[in-house]
VODREN-349511 format. One line per field, with one value per atom (N, C-alpha, C, O): x, y, z. Coordinates in steps of 0.2 Angstrom, whole numbers. Example, Ala and Ser with C-alpha at 12.3 -4.5 7.8 and 13.67 -1.06 7.14 Angstrom:
BEGIN
u = c(66  62  66  71  64  68  64  67)
v = c(-28  -22  -16  -17  -11  -5  0  6)
w = c(39  39  39  42  35  36  39  40)
END
This chain:
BEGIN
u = c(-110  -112  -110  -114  -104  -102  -101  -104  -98  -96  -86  -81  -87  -78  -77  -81  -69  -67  -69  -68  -72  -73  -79  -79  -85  -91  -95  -99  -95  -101  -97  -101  -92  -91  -94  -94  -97  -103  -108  -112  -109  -116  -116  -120  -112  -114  -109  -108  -107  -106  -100  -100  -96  -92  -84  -79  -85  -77  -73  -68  -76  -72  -76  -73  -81  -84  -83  -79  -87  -86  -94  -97  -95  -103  -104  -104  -105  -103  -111  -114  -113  -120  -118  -114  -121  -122  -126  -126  -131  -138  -144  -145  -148  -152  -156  -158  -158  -162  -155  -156  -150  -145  -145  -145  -144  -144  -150  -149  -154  -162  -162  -164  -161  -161  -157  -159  -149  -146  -145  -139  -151  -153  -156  -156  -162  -166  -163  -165  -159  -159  -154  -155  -150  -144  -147  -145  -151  -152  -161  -164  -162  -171  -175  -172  -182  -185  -187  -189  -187  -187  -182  -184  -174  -170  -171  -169  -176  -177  -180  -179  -183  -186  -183  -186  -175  -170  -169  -166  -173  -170  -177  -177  -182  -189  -192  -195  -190  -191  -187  -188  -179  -176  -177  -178  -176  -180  -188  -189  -191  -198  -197  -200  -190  -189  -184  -183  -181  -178  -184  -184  -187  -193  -198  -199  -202  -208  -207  -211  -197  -197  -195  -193  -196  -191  -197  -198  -202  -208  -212  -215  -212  -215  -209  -212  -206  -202  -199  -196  -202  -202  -209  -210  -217  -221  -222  -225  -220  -218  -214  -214  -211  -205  -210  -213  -213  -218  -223  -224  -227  -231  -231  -235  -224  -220  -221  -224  -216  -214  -219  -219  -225  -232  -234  -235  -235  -236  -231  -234  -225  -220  -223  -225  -221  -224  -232  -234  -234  -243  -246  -251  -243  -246  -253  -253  -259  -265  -266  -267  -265  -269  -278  -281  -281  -287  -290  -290  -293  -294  -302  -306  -302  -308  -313  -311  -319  -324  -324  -328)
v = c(760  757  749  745  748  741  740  734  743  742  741  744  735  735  732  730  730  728  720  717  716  709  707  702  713  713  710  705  714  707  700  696  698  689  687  681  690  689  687  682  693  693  686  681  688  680  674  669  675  668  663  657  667  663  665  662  669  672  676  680  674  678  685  688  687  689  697  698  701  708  711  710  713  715  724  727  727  734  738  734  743  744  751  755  752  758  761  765  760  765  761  755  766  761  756  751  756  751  744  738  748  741  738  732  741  739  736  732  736  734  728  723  726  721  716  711  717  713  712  710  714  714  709  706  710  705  695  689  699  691  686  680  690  689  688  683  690  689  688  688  689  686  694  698  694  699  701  706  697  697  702  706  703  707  714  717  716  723  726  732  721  722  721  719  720  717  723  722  729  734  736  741  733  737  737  741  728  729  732  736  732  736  746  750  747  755  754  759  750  752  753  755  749  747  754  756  758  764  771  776  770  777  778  783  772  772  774  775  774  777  785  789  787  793  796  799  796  799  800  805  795  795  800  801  802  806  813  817  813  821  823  829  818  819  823  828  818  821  827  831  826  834  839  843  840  844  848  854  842  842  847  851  845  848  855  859  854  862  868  874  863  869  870  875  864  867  874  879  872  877  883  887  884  890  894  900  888  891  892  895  889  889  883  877  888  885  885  890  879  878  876  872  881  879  880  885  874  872  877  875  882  885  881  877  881  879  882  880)
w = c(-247  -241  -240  -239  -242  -244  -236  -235  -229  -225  -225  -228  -220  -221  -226  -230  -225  -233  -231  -226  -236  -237  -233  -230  -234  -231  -237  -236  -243  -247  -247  -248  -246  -243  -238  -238  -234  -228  -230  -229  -236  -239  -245  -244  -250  -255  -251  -254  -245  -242  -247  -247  -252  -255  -254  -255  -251  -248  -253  -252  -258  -263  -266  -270  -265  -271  -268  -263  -270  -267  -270  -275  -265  -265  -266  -260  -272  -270  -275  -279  -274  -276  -281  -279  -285  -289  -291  -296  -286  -283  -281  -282  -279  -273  -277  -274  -281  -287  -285  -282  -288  -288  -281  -281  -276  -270  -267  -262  -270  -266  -269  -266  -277  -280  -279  -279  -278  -274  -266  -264  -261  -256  -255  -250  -262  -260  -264  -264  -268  -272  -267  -266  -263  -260  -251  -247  -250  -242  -241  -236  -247  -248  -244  -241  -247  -246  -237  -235  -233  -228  -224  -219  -227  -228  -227  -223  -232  -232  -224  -221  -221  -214  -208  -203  -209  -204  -196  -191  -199  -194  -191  -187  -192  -189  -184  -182  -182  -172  -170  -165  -173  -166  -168  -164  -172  -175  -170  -166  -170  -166  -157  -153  -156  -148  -144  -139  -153  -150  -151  -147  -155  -157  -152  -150  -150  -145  -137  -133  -134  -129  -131  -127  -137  -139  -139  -134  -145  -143  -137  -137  -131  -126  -122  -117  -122  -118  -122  -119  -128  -131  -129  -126  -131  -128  -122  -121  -115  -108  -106  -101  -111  -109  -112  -108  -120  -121  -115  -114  -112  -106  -101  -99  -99  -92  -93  -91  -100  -102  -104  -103  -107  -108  -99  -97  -96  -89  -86  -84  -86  -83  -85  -81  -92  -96  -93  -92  -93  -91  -99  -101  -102  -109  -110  -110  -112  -112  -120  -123  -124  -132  -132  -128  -137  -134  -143  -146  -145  -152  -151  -147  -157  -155  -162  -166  -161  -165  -173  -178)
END
Protein backbone atom coordinates (compact mmCIF):
# COMPACT_ATOMS: atom_id res chain seq x y z
CA UNK A 1 0.00 0.00 0.00
CA UNK A 2 2.92 2.37 -0.77
CA UNK A 3 0.44 4.27 -3.07
CA UNK A 4 2.09 6.02 -6.28
CA UNK A 5 5.59 5.94 -7.19
CA UNK A 6 7.45 8.48 -4.82
CA UNK A 7 4.66 8.38 -2.15
CA UNK A 8 6.88 7.47 1.01
CA UNK A 9 8.94 10.90 -0.04
CA UNK A 10 5.59 12.67 1.10
CA UNK A 11 5.90 10.72 3.98
CA UNK A 12 9.69 11.10 5.30
CA UNK A 13 9.63 14.52 3.78
CA UNK A 14 13.30 13.86 2.22
CA UNK A 15 12.55 13.37 -1.36
CA UNK A 16 14.61 10.60 -1.51
CA UNK A 17 13.71 7.79 0.65
CA UNK A 18 11.17 5.26 -0.39
CA UNK A 19 8.69 4.18 2.27
CA UNK A 20 7.56 0.51 1.53
CA UNK A 21 5.83 -1.93 4.50
CA UNK A 22 6.35 -5.66 4.96
CA UNK A 23 3.31 -6.31 7.06
CA UNK A 24 1.02 -4.65 9.17
CA UNK A 25 3.42 -4.57 12.44
CA UNK A 26 5.95 -2.91 10.04
CA UNK A 27 3.56 -0.54 8.67
CA UNK A 28 1.90 0.59 12.02
CA UNK A 29 5.29 1.18 13.41
CA UNK A 30 6.52 3.13 10.81
CA UNK A 31 3.22 5.09 10.74
CA UNK A 32 3.51 5.93 13.73
CA UNK A 33 7.38 7.05 14.03
CA UNK A 34 7.01 8.87 10.65
CA UNK A 35 3.76 10.78 10.90
CA UNK A 36 3.04 10.43 14.94
CA UNK A 37 0.24 8.41 16.67
CA UNK A 38 -2.25 10.79 15.92
CA UNK A 39 -1.83 9.37 12.21
CA UNK A 40 -3.46 6.08 12.97
CA UNK A 41 -6.83 8.20 13.54
CA UNK A 42 -6.49 10.34 10.17
CA UNK A 43 -9.63 8.64 8.59
CA UNK A 44 -12.33 8.65 11.54
CA UNK A 45 -14.28 11.95 11.22
CA UNK A 46 -14.61 11.47 7.63
CA UNK A 47 -15.56 7.31 7.93
CA UNK A 48 -18.21 8.70 10.87
CA UNK A 49 -19.51 11.53 8.37
CA UNK A 50 -20.06 8.66 5.58
CA UNK A 51 -21.48 5.70 8.06
CA UNK A 52 -24.04 7.67 10.13
CA UNK A 53 -26.07 8.72 6.88
CA UNK A 54 -25.64 4.94 5.68
CA UNK A 55 -27.11 3.53 8.63
CA UNK A 56 -29.86 5.96 8.99
CA UNK A 57 -31.07 5.26 5.47
CA UNK A 58 -30.53 1.31 5.58
CA UNK A 59 -32.46 1.70 8.97
CA UNK A 60 -35.45 3.76 7.04
CA UNK A 61 -35.49 1.52 3.90
CA UNK A 62 -35.84 -1.48 6.54
CA UNK A 63 -38.94 0.39 8.15
CA UNK A 64 -40.79 1.01 4.87
CA UNK A 65 -40.13 -2.32 3.61
CA UNK A 66 -41.51 -4.24 6.85
CA UNK A 67 -44.47 -1.76 6.52
CA UNK A 68 -44.96 -2.57 2.60
CA UNK A 69 -44.69 -6.28 3.50
CA UNK A 70 -47.09 -5.95 6.58
CA UNK A 71 -44.55 -7.79 8.54
CA UNK A 72 -45.21 -7.53 12.29
CA UNK A 73 -41.87 -8.55 14.69
CA UNK A 74 -43.15 -9.26 18.07
CA UNK A 75 -40.45 -10.11 20.88
CA UNK A 76 -42.33 -12.66 23.01
CA UNK A 77 -41.63 -12.86 26.79
Amino acid sequence: MVGWNGAGSVVTGDGRASLEYTGMIDAFKKTVRHEGFGALYKGLVPNSVKVVPSIAIAFVTYEVVKDILGVEIRISD
